[in-house]
N, C-alpha and C positions, 0 to 999 in steps of 0.2 A: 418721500424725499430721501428719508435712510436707502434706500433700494438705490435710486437713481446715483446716491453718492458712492455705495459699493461699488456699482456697475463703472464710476467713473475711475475707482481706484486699481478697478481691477485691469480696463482700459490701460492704463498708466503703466502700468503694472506689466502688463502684455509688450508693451510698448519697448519698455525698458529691455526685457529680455529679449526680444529679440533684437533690438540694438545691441547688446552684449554679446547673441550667438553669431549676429553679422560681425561684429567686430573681432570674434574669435577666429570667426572661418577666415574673414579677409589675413588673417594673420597665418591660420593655418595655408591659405592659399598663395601669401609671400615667402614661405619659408624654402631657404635655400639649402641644397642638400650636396655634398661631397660624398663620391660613391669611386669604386675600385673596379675594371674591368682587366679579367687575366685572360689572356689568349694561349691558343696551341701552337703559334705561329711565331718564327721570330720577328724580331721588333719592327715594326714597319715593312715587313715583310712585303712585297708586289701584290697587288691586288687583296690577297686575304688577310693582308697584316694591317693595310688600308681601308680594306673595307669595316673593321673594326677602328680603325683611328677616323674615320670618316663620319661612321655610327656616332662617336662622342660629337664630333662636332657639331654634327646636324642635330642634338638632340639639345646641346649648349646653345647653339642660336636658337632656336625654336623656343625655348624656355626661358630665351634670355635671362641667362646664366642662372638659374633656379634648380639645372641640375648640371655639376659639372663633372666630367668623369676621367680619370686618371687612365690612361690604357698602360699596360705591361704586356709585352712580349714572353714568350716563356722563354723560364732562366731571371727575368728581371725579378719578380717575385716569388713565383712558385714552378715546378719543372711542367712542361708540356701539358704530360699526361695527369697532373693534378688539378686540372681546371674543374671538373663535376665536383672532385671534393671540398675542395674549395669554398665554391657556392654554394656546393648544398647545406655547407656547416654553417654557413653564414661569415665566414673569413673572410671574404671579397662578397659585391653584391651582385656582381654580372661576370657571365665570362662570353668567351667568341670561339668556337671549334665547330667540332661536325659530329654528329652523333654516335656514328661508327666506333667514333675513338673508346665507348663507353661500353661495349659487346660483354665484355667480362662482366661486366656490374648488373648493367641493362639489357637483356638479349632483345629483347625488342626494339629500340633503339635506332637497331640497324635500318627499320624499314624508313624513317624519317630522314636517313640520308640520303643512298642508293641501297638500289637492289640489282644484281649483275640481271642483265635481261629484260630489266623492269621500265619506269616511268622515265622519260626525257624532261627535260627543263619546264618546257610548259606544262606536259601533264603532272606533275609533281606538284606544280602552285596547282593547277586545277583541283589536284586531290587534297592539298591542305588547306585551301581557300576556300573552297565550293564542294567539296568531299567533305567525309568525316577525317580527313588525316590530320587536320591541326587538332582536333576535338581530343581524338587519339592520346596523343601526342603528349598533352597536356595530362592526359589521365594518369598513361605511363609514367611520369615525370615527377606527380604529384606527390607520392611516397616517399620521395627525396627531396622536398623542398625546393622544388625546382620551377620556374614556370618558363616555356620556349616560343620563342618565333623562331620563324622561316629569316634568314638574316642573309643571305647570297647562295648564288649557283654556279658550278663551272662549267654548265653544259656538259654536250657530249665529251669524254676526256679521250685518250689517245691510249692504245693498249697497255704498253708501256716497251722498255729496253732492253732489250736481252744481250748476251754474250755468247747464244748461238742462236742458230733457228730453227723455227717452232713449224715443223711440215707435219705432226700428229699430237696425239694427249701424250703418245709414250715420250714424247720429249720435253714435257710436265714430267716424270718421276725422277724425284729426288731433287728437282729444282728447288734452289733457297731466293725467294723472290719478297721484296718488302710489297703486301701490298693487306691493306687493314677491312676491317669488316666482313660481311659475306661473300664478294670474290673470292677475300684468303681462306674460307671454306670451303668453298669450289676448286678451290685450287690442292688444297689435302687433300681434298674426295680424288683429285685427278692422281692423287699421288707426292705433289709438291710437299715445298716446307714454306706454309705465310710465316712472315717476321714482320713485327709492325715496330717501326722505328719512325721516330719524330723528322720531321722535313730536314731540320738542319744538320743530321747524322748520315744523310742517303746517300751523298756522292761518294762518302768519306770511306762507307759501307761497302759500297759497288765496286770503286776504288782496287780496295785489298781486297775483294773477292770473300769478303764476308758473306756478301749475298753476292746471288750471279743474274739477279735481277730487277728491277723497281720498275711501279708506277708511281707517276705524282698528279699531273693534270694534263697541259697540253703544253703544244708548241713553247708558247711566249711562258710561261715558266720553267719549261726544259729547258731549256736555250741559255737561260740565265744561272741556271744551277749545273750547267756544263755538262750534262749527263754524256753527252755526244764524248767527251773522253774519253770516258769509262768505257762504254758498252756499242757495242756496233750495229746491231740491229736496232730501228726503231717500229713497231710493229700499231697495225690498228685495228677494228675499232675496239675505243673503249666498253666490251661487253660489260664489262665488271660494275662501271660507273656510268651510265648512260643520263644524267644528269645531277650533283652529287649537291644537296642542298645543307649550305651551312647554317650556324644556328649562332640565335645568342638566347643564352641559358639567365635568368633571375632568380636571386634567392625569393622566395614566396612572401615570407616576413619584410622584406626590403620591400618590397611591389606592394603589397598590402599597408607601406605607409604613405606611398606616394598618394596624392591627391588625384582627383579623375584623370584635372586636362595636363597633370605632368604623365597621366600614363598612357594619352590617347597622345601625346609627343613622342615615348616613345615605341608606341606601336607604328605611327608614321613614319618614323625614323626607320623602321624595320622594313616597311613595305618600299622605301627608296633604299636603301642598301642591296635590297634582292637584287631590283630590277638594277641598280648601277654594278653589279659584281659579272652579271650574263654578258651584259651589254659590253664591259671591260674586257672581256675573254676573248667573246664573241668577235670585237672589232681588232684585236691584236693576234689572234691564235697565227691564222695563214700566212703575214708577214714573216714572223718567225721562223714557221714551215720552211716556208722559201729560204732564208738563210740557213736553215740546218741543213738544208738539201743541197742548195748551188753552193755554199760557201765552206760549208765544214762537212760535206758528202756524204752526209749519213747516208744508211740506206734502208730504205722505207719499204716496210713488207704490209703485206694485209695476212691477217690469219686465216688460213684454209678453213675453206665451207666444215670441212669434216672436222677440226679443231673447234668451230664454234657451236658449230652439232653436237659434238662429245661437250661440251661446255654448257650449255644450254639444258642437256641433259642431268646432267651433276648437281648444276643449278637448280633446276625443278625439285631434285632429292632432296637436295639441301634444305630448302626449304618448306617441305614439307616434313621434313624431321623435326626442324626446328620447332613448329606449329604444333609436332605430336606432345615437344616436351617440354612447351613451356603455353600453358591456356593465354597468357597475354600476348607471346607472340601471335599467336593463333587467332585470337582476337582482330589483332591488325592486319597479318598478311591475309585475312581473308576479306575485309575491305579494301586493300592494299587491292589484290588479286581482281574483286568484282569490278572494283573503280578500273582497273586496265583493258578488261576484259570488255566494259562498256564503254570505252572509250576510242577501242585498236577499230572499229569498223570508221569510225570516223577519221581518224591518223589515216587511215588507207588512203579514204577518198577525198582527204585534204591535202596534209603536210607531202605523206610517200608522193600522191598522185600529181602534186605540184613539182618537188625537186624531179619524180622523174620526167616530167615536160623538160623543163629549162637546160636539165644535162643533156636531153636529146639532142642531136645532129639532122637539122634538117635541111633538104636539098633546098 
């Protein structure tokens, strides 16, 4: 009888706590949290100032309101280029940029945005979705309190603006051109001067002849930043950024106190911002084209085969310098490398062998 009444006490007993840790978690599971997102971008910026004011929102309905997030423009809280530190100190708990911008800190970094000569839009989600590139990624990051998604794309970008033209590399020396990450390595190796200045400094730059050159993305945000004033040449392809993937950066500490499904919200949240950033570019870029062309006469060059030979080349060094002297670079860009390398026979006899049907002229 004694046995049978332990056994019921203990019953009871069981019972009770876990009634207590249900009613804790449900608690843990309503709590509402107020969080701080800094971007690189000014405030509302076109497409990448939205695609972070977008991010909050969709992460605010989905969680119906259990996480709501403040977005800043840089300047509104902290200057552009201080978004990593930021986050990583735990001062704000999210930011929005592109990884490039972090080359000095992180040299590895670079490979998670673009690589001049490297993955286009799709291959790049391939290699961070289905590759080890998000794995990467995350590894890199981790030493700074950092945890990343893939957060938008600009696709293929547009060379960028000059103020003459570019008929060899010799006419890369001594060029001062804004243009950040491993391009603007390629582009010292060519001889040039990279200068990396924040978007909303670039026309101001080009302008007075500070620089005599920029890239930024494509048509529909050139157009809108007036570049065509400044600079007379509009030159393509984007070699430097052949698909340039943005991020949104979380302090580790912040993420690690969100519960599961606020953080599988905002993982989702991440996985629709990519795809609506491409998509955004993608369906506005050539309008604009057309209006820079017929209507403000730019005039539109392509880079000579030998200019992107000589580039390509540079590029190759570059990157295998980088690899010699730093083991984490070397780490990535040699998954970075195999993932392209197993992937370019395929590109051939899909994507290439597609566009080149449709542009053909057939009797």
């Amino acid at each position: 009888m004694f046995f049978l009444f332990f056994i019921s006490l203990s019953f009871v007993g069981c019972l009770k706590n876990r009634t207590e840790n249900l009613k804790k978690g449900a608690v843990t599971q309503q709590k509402n949290y107020r969080w701080k997102m800094v971007t690189t971008w000014r405030p509302h910026f076109p497409v990448l100032g939205e695609g972070a004011d977008k991010l909050a929102k969709w992460i605010d309905e989905m969680s119906n309101g259990r996480l709501k997030i403040s977005v800043y423009g840089s300047g509104e809280l902290i200057p552009a280029l201080g978004v990593f530190d930021a986050v990583s100190s735990g001062t704000v708990e999210m930011g929005h940029g592109a990884s490039y911008y972090w080359a000095g800190k992180v040299p590895a970094a670079q490979f998670f945005a673009s690589v001049p000569f490297g993955l286009n839009a799709q291959s790049m989600n391939s290699w961070l979705y289905s590759g080890d590139g998000l794995k990467l990624w995350e590894e890199v990051y981790k030493p700074f309190n950092l945890k990343p998604f893939p957060a938008g794309n600009t696709g293929v970008q547009m060379g960028g603006w000059f103020n003459k033209e570019i008929n060899s590399l010799e006419d890369l020396k001594g060029l001062k051109m804004r243009i950040p990450g491993l391009g603007g390595k390629v582009l010292a190796k060519a001889g040039g001067n990279s200068i990396l200045v924040a978007g909303g400094e670039i026309y101001t730059n080009l302008d007075r002849g500070v620089i005599d050159a920029t890239e930024w993305v494509g048509p529909f945000h050139d157009l809108k930043m007036g570049f065509y004033k400044a600079a007379k040449y509009y030159y393509y392809p984007g070699w430097h950024e052949p698909g340039t993937t943005l991020e949104l950066i979380i302090n580790t500490e912040a993420w690690a106190s969100l519960p599961p499904d606020l953080q599988a919200i905002v993982e989702a949240a991440t996985y629709k911002a990519n795809i609506w950033m491409i998509s955004e570019f993608e369906a506005k870029n050539n309008a604009n084209l057309q209006t820079l062309l017929k209507k403000h006469k730019v005039q539109l060059r392509r880079f000579p085969d030998s200019v992107l030979g000589g580039l390509k080349k540079l590029s190759d060094e570059v990157l295998e310098e980088m690899a010699a002297d730093d083991p984490v670079s070397k780490k990535v860009y040699e998954s970075f490398k195999k993932f392209q390398k197993n992937i370019s026979t395929w590109n051939q006899m899909s994507e290439s062998a597609y566009h080149n049907v449709i542009s053909k002229k057939y009797n």
